[in-house]
C-alpha positions as CSV (number, residue, x, y, z in Angstrom):
1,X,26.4,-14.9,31.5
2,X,26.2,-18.2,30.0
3,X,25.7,-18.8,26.3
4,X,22.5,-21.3,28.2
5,X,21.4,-18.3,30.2
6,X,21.0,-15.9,27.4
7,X,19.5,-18.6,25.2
8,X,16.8,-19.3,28.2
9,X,16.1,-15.5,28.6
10,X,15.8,-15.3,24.8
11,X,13.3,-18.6,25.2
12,X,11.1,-16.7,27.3
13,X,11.0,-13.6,25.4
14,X,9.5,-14.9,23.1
15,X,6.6,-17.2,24.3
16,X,8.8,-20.2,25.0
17,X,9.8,-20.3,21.4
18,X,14.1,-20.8,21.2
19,X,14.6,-18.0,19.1
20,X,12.1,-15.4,17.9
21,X,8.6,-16.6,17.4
22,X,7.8,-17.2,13.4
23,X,4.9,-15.5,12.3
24,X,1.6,-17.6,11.4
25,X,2.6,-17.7,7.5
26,X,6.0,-19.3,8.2
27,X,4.8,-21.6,10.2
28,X,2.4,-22.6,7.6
29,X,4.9,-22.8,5.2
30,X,7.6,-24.5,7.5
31,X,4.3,-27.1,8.1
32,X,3.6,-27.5,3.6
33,X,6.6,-27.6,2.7
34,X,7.2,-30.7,5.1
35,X,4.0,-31.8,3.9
36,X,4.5,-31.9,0.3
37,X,7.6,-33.4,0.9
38,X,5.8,-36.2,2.4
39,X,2.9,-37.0,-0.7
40,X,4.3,-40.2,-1.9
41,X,4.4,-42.0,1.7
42,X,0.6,-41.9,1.5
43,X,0.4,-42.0,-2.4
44,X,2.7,-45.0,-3.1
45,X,-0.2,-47.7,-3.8
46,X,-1.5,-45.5,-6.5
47,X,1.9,-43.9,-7.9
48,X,3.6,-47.4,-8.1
49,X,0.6,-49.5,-8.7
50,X,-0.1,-48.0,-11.6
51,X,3.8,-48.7,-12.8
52,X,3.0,-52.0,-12.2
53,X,-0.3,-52.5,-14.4
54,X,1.5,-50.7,-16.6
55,X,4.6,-53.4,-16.8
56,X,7.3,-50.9,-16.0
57,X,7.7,-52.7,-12.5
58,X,7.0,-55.6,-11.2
59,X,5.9,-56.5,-6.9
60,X,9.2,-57.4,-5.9
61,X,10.5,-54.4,-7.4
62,X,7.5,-52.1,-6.2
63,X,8.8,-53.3,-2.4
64,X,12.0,-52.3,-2.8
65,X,11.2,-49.3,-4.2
66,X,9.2,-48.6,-1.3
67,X,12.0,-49.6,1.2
68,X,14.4,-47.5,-0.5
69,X,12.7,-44.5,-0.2
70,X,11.7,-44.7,3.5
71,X,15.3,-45.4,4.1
72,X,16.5,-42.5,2.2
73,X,14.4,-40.5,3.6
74,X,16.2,-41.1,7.0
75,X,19.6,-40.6,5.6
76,X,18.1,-37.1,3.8
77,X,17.0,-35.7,7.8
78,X,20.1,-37.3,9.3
79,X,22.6,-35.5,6.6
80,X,20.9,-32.2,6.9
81,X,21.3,-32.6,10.8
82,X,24.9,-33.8,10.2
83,X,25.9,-30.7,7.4
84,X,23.4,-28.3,7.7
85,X,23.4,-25.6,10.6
86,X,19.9,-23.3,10.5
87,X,21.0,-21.0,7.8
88,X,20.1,-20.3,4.5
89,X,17.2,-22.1,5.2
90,X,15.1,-20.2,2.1
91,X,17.9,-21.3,-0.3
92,X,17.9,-25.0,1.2
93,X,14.1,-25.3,1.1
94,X,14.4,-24.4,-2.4
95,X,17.3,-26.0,-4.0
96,X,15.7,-29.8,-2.6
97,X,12.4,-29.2,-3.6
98,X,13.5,-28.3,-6.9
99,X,15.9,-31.0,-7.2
100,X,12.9,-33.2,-6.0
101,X,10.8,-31.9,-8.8
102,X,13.5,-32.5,-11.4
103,X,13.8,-36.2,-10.3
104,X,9.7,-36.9,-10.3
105,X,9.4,-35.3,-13.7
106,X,12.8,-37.4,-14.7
107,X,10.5,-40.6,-13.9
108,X,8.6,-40.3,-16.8
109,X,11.2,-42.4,-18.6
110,X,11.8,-44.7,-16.5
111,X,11.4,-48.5,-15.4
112,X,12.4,-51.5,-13.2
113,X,15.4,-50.9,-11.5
114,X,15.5,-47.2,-12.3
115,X,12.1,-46.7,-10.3
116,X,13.8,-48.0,-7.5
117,X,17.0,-45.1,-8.1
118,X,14.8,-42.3,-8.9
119,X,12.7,-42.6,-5.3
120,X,15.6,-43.4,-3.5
121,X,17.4,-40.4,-4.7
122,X,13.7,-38.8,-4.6
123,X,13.7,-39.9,-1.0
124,X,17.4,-38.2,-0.2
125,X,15.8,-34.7,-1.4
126,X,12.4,-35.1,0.5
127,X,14.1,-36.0,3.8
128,X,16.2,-32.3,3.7
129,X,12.9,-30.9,3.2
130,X,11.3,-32.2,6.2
131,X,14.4,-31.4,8.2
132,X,13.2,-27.8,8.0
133,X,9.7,-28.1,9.2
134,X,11.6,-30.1,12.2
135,X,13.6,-27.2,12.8
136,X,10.4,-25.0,13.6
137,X,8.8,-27.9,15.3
138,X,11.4,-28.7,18.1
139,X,11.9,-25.2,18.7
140,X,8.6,-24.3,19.6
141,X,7.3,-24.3,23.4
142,X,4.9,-27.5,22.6
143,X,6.5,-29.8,20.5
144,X,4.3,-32.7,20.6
145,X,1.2,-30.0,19.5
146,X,2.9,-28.8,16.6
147,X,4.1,-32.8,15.6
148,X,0.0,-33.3,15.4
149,X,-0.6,-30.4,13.2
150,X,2.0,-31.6,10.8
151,X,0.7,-35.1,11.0
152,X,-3.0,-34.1,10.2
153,X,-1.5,-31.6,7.9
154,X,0.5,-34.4,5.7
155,X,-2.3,-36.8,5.8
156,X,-5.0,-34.6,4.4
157,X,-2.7,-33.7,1.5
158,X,-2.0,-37.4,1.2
159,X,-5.6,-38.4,1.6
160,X,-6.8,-35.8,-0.9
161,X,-4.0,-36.5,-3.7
162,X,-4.5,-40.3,-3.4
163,X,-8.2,-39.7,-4.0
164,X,-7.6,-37.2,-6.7
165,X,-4.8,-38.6,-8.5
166,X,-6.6,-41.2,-10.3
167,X,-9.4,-39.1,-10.9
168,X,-8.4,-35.7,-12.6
169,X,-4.9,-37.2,-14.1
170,X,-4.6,-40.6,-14.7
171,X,-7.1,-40.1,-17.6
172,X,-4.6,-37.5,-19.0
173,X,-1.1,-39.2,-18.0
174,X,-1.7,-42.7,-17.5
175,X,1.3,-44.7,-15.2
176,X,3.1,-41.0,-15.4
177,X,0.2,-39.4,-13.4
178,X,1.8,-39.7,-9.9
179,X,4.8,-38.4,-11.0
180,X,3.5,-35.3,-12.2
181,X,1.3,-34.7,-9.7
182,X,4.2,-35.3,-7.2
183,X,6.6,-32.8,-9.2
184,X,4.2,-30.1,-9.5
185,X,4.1,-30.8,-6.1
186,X,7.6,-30.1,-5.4
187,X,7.8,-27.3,-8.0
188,X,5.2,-25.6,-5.4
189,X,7.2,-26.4,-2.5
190,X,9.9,-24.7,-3.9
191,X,7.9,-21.5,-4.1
192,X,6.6,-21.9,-0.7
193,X,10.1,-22.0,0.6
194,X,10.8,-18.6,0.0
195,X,8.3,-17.5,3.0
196,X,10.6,-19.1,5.2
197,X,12.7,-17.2,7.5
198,X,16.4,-17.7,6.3
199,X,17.6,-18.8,9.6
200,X,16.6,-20.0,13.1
201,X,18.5,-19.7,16.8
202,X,20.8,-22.7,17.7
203,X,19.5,-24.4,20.4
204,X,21.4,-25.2,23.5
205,X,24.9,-26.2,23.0
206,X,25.1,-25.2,19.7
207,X,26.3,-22.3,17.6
208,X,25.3,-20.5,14.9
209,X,27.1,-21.4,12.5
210,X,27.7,-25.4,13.3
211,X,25.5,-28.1,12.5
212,X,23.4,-29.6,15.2
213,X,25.2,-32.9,15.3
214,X,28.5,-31.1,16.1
215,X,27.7,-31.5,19.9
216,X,27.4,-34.8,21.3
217,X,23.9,-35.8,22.6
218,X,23.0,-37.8,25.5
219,X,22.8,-41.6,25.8
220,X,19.6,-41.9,27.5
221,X,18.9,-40.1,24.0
222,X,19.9,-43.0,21.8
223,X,17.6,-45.0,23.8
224,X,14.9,-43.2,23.6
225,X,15.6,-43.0,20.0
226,X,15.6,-47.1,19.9
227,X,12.2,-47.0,21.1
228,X,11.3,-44.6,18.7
229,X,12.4,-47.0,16.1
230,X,11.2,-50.2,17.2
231,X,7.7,-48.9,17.8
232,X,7.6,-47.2,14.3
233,X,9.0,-50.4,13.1
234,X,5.3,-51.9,15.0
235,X,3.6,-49.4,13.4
236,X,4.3,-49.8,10.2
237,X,5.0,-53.8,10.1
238,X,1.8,-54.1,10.8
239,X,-0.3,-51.8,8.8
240,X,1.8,-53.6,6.1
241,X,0.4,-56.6,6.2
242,X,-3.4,-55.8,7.0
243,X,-4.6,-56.3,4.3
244,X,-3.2,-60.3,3.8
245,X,-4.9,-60.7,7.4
246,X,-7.9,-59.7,6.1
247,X,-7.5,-61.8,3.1
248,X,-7.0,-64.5,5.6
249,X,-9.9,-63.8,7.5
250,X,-12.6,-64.1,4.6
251,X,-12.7,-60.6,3.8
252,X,-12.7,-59.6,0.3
253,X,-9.7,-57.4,-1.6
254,X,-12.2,-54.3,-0.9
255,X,-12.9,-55.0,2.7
256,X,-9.1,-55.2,3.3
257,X,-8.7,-51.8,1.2
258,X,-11.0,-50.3,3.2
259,X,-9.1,-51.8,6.6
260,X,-5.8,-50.1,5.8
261,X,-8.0,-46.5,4.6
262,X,-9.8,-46.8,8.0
263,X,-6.6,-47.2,10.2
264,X,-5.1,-44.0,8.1
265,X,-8.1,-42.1,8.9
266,X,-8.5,-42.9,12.8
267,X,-4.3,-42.0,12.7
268,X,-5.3,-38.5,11.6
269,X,-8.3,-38.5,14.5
270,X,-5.5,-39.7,16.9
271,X,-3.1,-37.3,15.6
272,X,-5.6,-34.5,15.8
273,X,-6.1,-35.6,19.4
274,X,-2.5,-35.4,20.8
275,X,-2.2,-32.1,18.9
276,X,-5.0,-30.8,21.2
277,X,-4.0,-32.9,24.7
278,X,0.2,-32.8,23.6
279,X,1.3,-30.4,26.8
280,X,-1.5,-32.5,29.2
281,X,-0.2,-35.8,28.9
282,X,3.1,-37.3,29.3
283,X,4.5,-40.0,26.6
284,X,5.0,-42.8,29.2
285,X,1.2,-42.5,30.7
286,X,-0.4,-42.4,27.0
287,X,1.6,-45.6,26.4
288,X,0.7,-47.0,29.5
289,X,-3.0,-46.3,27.6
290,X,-2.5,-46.9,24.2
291,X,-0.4,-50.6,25.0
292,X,-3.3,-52.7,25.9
293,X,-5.4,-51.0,23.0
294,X,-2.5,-52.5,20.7
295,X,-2.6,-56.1,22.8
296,X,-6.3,-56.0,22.3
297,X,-5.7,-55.8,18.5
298,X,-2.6,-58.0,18.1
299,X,-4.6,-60.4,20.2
300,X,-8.2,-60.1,18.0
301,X,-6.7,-60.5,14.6
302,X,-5.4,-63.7,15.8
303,X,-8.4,-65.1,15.9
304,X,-9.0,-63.7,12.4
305,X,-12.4,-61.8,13.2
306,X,-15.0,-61.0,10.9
307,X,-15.4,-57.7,8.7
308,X,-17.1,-55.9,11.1
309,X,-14.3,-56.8,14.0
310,X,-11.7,-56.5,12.1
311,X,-12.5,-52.8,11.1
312,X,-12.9,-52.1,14.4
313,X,-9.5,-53.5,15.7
314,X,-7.8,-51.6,12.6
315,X,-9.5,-49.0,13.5
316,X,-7.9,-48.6,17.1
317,X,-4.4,-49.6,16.2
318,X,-4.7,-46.2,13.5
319,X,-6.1,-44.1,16.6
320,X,-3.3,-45.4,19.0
321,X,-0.7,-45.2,16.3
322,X,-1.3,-41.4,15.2
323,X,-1.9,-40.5,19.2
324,X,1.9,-41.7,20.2
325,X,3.2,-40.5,17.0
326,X,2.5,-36.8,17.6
327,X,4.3,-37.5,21.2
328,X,7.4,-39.0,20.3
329,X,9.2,-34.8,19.6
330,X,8.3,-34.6,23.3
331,X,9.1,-37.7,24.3
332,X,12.5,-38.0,22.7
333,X,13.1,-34.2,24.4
334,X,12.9,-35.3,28.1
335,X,16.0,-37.6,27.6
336,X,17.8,-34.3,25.7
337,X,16.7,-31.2,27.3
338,X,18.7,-29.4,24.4
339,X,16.4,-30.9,21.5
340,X,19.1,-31.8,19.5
341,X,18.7,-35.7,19.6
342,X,14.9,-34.9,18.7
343,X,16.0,-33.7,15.3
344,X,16.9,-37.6,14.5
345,X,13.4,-38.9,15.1
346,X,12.0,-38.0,11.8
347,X,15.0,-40.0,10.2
348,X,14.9,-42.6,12.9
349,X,10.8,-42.8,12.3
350,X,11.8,-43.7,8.6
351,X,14.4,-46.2,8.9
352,X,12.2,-47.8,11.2
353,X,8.8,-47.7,8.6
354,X,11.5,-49.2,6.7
355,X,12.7,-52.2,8.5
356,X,9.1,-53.1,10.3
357,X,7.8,-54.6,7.2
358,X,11.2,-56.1,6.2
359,X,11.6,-58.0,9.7
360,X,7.8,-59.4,9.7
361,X,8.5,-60.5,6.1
362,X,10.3,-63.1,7.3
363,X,7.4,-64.4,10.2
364,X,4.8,-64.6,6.7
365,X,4.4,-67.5,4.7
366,X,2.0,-67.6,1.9
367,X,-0.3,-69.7,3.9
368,X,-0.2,-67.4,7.1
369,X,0.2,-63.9,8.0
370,X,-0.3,-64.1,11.5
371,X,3.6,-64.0,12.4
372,X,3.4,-60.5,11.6
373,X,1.4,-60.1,15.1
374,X,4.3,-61.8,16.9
375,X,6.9,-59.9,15.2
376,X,5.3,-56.2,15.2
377,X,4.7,-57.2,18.5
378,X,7.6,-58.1,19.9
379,X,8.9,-54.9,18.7
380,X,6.1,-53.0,20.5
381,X,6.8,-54.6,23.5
382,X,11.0,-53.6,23.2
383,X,9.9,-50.5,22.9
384,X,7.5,-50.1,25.5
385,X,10.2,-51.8,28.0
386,X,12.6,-49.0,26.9
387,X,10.5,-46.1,27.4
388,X,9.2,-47.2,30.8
389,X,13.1,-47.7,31.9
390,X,13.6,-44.7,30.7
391,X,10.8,-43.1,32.9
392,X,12.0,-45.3,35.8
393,X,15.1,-44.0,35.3
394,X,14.4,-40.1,35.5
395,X,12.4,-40.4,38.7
396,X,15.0,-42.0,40.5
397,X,17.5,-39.5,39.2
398,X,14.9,-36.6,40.1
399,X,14.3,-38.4,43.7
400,X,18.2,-38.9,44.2
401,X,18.5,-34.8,43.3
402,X,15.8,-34.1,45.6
403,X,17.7,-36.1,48.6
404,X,20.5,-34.3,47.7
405,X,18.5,-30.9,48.6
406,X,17.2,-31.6,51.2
């Protein structure tokens, strides 16, 4: 018997899960500790705002640090993929949330260019931590379900620490409030890690004691894998910028606030949504929806809309963008059957946050923001070329097999 045969029988043994089935409060801690490890990507305004009232940054410098962290995050998942197999996963979970603790508390003292080390090595230490919760997520029989719970589940910790953050400890801490609240954070994280199991089955292809990048993946992986990237890079390029577009539209400094919050929240509604529909609708069909919603949006800020408009069009961009989100694990899976190229995405999701606001920087003047639309959406439209090819692609492959039945 095949090593894919016994792996398959194993599948089904347990409920479609690769492997055995976690219990309900692993999965819960496989899901917090990815979400703790995810606070500052939602908390970043308030954590590195403050820095900057506080003269221990400057903008420039607050971008940078921004980048650098999204990036590292990347390199963090793609490492672990690299070095890691699924072992000693307890251990793991511990040791980078504790060294992610260390280095949050360690920014207490520090300024300018240091910021900017401090999250990127911050960033290095989150992204091993979310590797893990990817591990339970792309062995599970529904993928793109589990990749909405952990969306929802990140942004309502997000949501509630941005909120509470200036609140119950800035008074206390000042500029160093973020930084405690995110290594208390971490410290936790650390403890939940030991609820984890200590390892998990290899998928297909892959041994037990290799990491998952030791087997090749497919190519029509690394495209799928572009498209993951260039529509994050959409994603994100634009959100970055709503707020200048509001500016530019009339709207005041508190309307375009409350654009950017209202596109966060309808991504946890759309997030929430594909968590419920994730094993009813295929990736290529809900971008074959959610496209013209984004054209529509592109094509209404344009024309620089009023308030009422304009929360409206942010609106559905957050409720598209949190929708497709949760179905890029599955999505990336049908061009690797073996789920190892869907370990990248979380690291190939980053890098791309990273460079979508980098690459419409330079279609903004001071005067105009609108280049951002033509930029963000170029890259939506390279990506939704790719993924349609890629769908194209399959059929005839599946219609060429089916010939060759027959």
């Amino acid at each position: 018997m095949s090593a894919e045969d016994t792996q398959a029988r194993a599948s089904r043994a347990h409920d479609g899960w690769i492997g055995q089935r976690p219990s309900a409060a692993r999965i819960a801690a496989f899901l917090a500790v990815g979400s703790i490890a995810l606070i500052m990507a939602g908390v970043q305004p308030v954590v590195l705002g403050g820095l900057v009232t506080a003269g221990r940054l400057d903008v420039s410098q607050l971008g940078w640090s921004v980048t650098i962290e999204f990036l590292a995050i990347g390199v963090g998942v793609g490492l672990a993929d690299a070095l890691l197999p699924p072992r000693r996963l307890k251990l793991i979970g511990l040791t980078a949330a504790l060294v992610l603790a260390a280095i949050n508390f360690a920014a207490f003292e520090v300024s300018g260019l240091g910021v900017v080390v401090t999250r990127g090595l911050a960033g290095l230490a989150e992204g091993a931590i979310v590797w893990l919760t990817t591990l339970m997520i792309v062995r599970s029989p529904t993928p793109g379900r589990w990749s909405g719970v952990f969306l929802v589940s990140q942004a309502v910790l997000q949501v509630a620490c941005a909120a509470g953050i200036p609140i119950l400890v800035s008074p206390a801490l000042g500029a160093n409030a973020g930084f405690a609240t995110l290594g208390a954070s971490a410290a936790l994280a650390g403890i939940i890690a030991l609820v984890l199991p200590d390892r998990l089955a290899p998928l297909a292809g892959n041994r037990s004691d290799e990491p998952v990048l030791a087997e090749p993946i497919p190519k029509a992986a690394y495209v799928s894998l572009a498209a993951v990237f260039l529509i994050f890079s959409f994603f994100i390029g634009f959100l970055a910028y709503v707020e200048r577009l509001a500016g530019q539209a009339g709207l005041t400094p508190v309307q375009g606030g409350l654009a950017v919050a209202l596109a966060l929240g309808a991504s946890i509604a759309g997030s929430g949504l594909a968590a419920v529909l994730a094993d009813k609708i295929a990736y290529h069909r809900a971008l074959l929806v959610c496209a013209p919603i984004f054209l529509a949006v592109l094509v209404g800020l344009w024309g620089l809309p009023g308030s009422g408009v304009f929360f409206v069009l942010a609106g559905l961009h957050g409720l598209a963008w949190g929708f497709l989100q949760a179905l890029q694990a599955p999505f990336v899976i049908e061009s690797d059957p073996s789920r190892r190229a869907v370990l990248l995405a979380p690291s190939v999701q980053a890098v791309g946050a990273a460079a979508g606001p980098m690459l419409c920087s330079f279609f903004v003047t001071v005067q105009d923001a609108r280049g951002v639309l033509v930029a963000s959406g170029a890259c939506l439209a390279l990506s939704f070329v790719l993924a349609i090819a890629l769908w194209v692609s399959r059929r005839r492959r599946q219609a060429r097999s089916a010939l060759a039945v027959v």
